[in-house]
C-alpha positions as CSV (number, residue, x, y, z in Angstrom):
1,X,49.5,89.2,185.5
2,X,49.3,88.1,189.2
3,X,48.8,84.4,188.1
4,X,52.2,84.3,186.4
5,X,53.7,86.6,189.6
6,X,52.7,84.2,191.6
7,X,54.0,81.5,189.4
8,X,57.2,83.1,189.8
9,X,57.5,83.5,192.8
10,X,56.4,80.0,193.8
11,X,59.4,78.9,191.7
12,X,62.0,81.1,193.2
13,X,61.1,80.1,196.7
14,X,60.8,76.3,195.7
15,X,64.8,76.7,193.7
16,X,65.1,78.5,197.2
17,X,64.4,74.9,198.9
18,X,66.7,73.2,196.6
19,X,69.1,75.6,197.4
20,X,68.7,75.3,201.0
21,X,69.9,71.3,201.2
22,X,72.9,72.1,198.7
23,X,76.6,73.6,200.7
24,X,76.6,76.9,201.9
25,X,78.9,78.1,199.0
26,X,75.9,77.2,196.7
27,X,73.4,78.6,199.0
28,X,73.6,82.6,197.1
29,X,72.9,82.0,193.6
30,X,70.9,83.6,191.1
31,X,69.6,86.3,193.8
32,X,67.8,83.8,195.7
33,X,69.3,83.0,199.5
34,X,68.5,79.4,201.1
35,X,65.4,81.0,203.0
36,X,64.2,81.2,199.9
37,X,64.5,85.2,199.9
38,X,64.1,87.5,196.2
39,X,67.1,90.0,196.7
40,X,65.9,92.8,194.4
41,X,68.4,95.8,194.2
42,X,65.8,98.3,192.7
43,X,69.1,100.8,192.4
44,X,71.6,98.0,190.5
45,X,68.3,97.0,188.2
46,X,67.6,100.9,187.5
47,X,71.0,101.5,186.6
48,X,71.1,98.4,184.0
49,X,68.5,99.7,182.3
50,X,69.6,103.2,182.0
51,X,72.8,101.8,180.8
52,X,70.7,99.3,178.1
53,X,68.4,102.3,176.9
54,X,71.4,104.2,176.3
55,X,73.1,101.2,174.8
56,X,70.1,101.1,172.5
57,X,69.9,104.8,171.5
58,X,74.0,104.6,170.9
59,X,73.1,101.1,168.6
60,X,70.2,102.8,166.8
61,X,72.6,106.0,165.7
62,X,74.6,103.3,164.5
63,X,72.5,101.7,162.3
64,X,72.6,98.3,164.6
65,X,68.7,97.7,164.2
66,X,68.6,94.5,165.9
67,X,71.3,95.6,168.0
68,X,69.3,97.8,169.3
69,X,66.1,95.6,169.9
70,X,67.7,93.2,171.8
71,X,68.6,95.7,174.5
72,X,65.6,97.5,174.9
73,X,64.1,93.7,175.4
74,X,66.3,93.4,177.8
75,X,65.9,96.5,179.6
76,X,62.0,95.8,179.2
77,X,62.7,92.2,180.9
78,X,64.5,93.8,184.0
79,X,61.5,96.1,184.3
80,X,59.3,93.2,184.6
81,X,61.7,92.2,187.2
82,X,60.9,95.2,189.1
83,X,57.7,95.4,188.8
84,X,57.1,91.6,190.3
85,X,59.5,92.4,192.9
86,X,57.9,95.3,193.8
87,X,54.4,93.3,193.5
88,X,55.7,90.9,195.9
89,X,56.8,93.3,198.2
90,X,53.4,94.7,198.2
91,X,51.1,91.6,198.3
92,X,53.6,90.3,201.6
């Protein structure tokens, strides 16, 4: 697990390098800033997945199996996301 954070990591701040020589309008994409920063709003990410697991229940009443599946994958993918940040923030 802390190989592939730091494997993320590393390739944020790297994108965060390319960023850095591009124009300023360019500079804030993808919730990396030109110094290379993570921007993790823990409260935005909570919220999405509260939203997706209640997406998935709605989808699962419905009889949308797969429906379903695909957003409780992505709320488990924007819990990684929180986890890592919060490992970064930790490790700093």
């Amino acid at each position: 697990m802390r190989r592939t954070t730091t494997l993320a990591i590393t390739a944020a701040l790297a994108g965060g390098l390319l960023f850095a020589a591009a124009p300023a309008q360019a500079a804030t994409t993808a919730g990396v800033r030109a110094s290379g920063v993570i921007i993790c709003d823990y409260a935005k990410m909570h919220q999405e997945v509260a939203d997706l697991k209640s997406k998935a229940a709605k989808l699962d009443r419905l009889g949308e199996r797969e429906a379903a599946k695909r957003a409780r994958a992505q709320a488990d993918a924007i819990q990684r996301k929180i986890k890592n940040c919060q490992n970064a923030e930790n490790n700093l």
